[in-house]
C-alpha positions in Angstrom: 10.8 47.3 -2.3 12.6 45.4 -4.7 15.1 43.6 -2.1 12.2 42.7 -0.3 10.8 41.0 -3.1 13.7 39.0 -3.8 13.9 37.8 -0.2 10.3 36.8 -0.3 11.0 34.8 -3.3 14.1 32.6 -1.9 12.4 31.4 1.1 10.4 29.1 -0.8 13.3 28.2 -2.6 15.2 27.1 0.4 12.2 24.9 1.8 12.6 23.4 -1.2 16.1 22.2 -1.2 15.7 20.9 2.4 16.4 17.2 2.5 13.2 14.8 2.7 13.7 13.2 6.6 15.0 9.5 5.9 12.3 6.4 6.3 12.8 4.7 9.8 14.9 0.9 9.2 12.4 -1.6 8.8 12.0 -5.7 7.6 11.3 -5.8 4.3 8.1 -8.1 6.0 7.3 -9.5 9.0 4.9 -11.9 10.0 3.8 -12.0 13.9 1.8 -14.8 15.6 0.8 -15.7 18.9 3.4 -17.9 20.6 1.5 -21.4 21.2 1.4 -22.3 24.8 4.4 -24.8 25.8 3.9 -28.3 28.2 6.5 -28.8 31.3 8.4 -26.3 33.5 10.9 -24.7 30.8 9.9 -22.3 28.1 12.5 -22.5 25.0 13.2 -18.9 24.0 15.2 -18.4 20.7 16.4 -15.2 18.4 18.4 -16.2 15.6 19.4 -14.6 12.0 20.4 -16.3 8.5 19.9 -16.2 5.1 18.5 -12.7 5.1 15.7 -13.0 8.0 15.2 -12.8 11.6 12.9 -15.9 13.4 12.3 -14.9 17.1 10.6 -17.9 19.1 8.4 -17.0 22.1 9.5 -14.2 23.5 7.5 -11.9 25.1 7.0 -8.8 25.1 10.1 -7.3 27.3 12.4 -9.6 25.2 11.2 -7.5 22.2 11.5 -4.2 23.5 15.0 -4.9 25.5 16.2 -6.4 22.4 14.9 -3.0 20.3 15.9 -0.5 22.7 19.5 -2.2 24.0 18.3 -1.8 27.7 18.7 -4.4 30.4 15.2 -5.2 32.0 15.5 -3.4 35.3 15.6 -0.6 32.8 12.2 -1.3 31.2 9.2 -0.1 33.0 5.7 -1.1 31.2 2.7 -2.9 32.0 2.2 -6.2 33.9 1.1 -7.6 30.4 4.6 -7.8 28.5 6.2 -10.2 30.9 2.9 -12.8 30.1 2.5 -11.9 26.4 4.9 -14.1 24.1 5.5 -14.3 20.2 6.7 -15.8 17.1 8.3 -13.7 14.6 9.7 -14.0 11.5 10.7 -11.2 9.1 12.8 -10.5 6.2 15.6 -8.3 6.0 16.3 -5.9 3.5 19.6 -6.5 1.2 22.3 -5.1 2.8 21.4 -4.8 6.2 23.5 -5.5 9.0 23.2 -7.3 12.2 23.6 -3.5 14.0 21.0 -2.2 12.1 18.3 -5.2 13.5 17.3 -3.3 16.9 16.3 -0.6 15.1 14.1 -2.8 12.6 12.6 -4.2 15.5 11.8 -0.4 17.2 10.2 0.2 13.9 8.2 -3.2 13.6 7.2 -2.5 17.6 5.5 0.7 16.2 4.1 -0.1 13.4 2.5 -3.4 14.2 1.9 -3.4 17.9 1.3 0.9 18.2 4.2 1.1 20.7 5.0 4.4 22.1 7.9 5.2 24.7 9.9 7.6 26.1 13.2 7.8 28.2 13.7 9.2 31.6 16.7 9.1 34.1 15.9 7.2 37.0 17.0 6.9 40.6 17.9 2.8 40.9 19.9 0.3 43.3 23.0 -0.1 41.1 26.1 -2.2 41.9 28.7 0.1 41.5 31.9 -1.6 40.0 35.5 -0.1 41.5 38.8 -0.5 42.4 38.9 -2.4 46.0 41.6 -1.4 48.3 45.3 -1.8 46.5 46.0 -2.1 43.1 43.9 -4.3 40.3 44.4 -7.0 38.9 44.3 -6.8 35.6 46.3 -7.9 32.4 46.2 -5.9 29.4 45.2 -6.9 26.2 46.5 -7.2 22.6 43.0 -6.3 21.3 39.5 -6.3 22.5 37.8 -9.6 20.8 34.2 -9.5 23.1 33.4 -11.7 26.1 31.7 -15.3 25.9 29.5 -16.3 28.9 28.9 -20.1 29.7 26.3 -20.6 32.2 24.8 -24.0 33.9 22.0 -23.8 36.9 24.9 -24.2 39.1 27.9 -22.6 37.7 28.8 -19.0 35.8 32.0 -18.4 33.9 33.1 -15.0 31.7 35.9 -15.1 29.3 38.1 -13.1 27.0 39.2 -9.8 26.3 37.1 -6.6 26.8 36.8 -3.3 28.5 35.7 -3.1 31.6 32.4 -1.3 30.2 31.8 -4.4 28.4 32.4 -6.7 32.1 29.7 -3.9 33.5 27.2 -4.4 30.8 27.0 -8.3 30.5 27.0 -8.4 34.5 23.9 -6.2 34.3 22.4 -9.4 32.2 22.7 -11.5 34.8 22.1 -9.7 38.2 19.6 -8.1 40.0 20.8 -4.6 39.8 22.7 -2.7 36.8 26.4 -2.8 36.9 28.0 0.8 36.8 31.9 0.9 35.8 33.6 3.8 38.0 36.8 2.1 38.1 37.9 5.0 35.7 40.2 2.4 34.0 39.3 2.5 30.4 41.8 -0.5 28.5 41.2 -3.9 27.2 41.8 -6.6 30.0 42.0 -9.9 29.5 38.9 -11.9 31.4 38.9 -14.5 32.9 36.3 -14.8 36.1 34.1 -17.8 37.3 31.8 -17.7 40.1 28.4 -19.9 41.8 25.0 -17.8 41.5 23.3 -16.6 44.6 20.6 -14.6 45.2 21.8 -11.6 43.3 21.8 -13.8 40.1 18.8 -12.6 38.1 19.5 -15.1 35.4 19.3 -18.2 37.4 15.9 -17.9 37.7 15.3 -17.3 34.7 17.2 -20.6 33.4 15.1 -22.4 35.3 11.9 -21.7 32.9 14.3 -20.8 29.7 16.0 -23.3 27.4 17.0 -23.6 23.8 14.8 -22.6 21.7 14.4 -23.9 17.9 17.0 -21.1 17.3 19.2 -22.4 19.5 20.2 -21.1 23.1 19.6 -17.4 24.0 22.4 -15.5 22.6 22.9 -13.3 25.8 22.9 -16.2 28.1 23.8 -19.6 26.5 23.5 -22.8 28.6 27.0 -24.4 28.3 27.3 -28.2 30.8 31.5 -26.5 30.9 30.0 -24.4 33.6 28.8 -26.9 36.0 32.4 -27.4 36.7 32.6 -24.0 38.9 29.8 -25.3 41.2 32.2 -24.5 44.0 33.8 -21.1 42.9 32.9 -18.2 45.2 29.7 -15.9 44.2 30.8 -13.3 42.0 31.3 -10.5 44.6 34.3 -12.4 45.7 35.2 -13.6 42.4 35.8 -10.1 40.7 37.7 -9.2 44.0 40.2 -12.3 44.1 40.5 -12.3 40.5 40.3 -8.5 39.1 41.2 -6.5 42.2 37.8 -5.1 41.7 34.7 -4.9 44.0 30.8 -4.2 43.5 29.2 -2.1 46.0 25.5 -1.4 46.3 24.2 2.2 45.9 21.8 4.2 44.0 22.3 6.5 41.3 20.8 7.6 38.5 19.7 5.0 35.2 18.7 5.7 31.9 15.8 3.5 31.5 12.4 3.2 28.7 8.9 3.8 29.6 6.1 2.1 27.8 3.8 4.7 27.4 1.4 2.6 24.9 1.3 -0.3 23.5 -1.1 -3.0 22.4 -1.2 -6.7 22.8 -2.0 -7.8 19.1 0.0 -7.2 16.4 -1.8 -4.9 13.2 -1.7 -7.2 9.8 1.3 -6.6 7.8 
């Protein structure tokens, strides 16, 4: 009996030396108000971060749970309401914290103060599937990847700089009406280099039509630039990639990871 004992007496002992689960990220505080309605056509959307805090201008809620999640919207699926409800945040950031660590913050802040609750499901989409067209592509390697910088006008898109093709995939998926999927199987640093006219596969146009700068300054994942309104007369961005890249989009479906708003309420809880 006495092993038995002894057994008995270390289980405790080992619950007890488990390590307490770590608190969620979170602002430090956060204060969340009612976006006030804007006059004219354009609605000026801004996210920006300095001096230790976060000051989101009217967006609504989609921005905020794309921003949180680090989905594109085709891969949100909520309630009619969180395309019409907008809001003006501004919260503190703990010392230390890191621009990576802010989506997180902001997952935290959706569930705490608007009682947001979502899960995540594979889903069968339209995609744009981005390969290799017929020969080889045409691609220049790269010293280093240093990120891409879109300029975008109402009548003109252009992408620059040096990034994997994952990267071209993900900031295309921004922009258009479907998700971009790379299956080019090439996985090095490129140099970029594409510019290309909207049509009606351009998601973002529309939007730029209601969207300007905010008091934050331009959206960060689509900033106006008048540079370019000087591709006005480059091809749409199906021939572009082809001419340019050697690469092609083609539609299909497959399956996409996308969020689910299972819950979530319209007015923020007080801090």
């Amino acid at each position: 009996m006495r092993p038995s004992a002894t057994l008995f007496l270390a289980i405790p002992a080992l619950m007890a030396a488990a390590p307490p689960t770590p608190a969620p990220l979170a602002f430090e505080v956060a204060s969340i108000k009612p976006a006030p309605a804007q006059q004219g056509p354009r609605r000026h959307v801004g996210l920006s971060q300095d001096e230790g805090r976060i000051t989101i201008s009217n967006m609504s809620m989609r921005n905020l749970l794309t921003q949180a999640y680090k989905v594109k919207d085709q891969q949100l699926i909520g309630p009619d309401w969180i395309d019409s409800e907008r809001y003006d945040i501004v919260a503190k950031l703990p010392e230390g914290a890191t621009k990576a660590q802010v989506p997180q913050m902001l997952q935290t802040l959706l569930k705490e103060r608007f009682k947001v609750t979502v899960h995540k499901e594979s889903k069968t989409m339209p995609v744009y599937a981005m390969v290799v067209a017929k020969g080889s592509p045409k691609l220049k390697t790269a010293d280093a990847d240093t990120g891409l910088n879109m300029r975008m006008s109402p009548v003109g898109r252009q992408l620059t700089g040096q990034a994997t093709l994952d990267h071209v995939a993900d900031v295309l998926s921004s922009s258009m009406d479907r998700s971009v999927l790379n299956l080019t199987g090439l996985t090095g640093v490129y140099d970029i280099d594409l510019t290309w006219t909207p049509d009606d596969t351009d998601r973002a146009g529309a939007k730029m039509a209601m969207i300007g700068p905010g008091p934050g300054g331009p959206r960060p994942e689509h900033p106006e630039d008048p540079k370019a309104a000087a591709s006005a007369d480059a091809p749409n961005i199906f021939i572009a990639l082809q001419e340019k890249l050697g690469l092609k989009l083609e539609a299909r479906k497959a399956p996409v990871d996308v969020i689910v708003v299972d819950s979530a309420e319209k007015i923020a809880s007080e801090n």
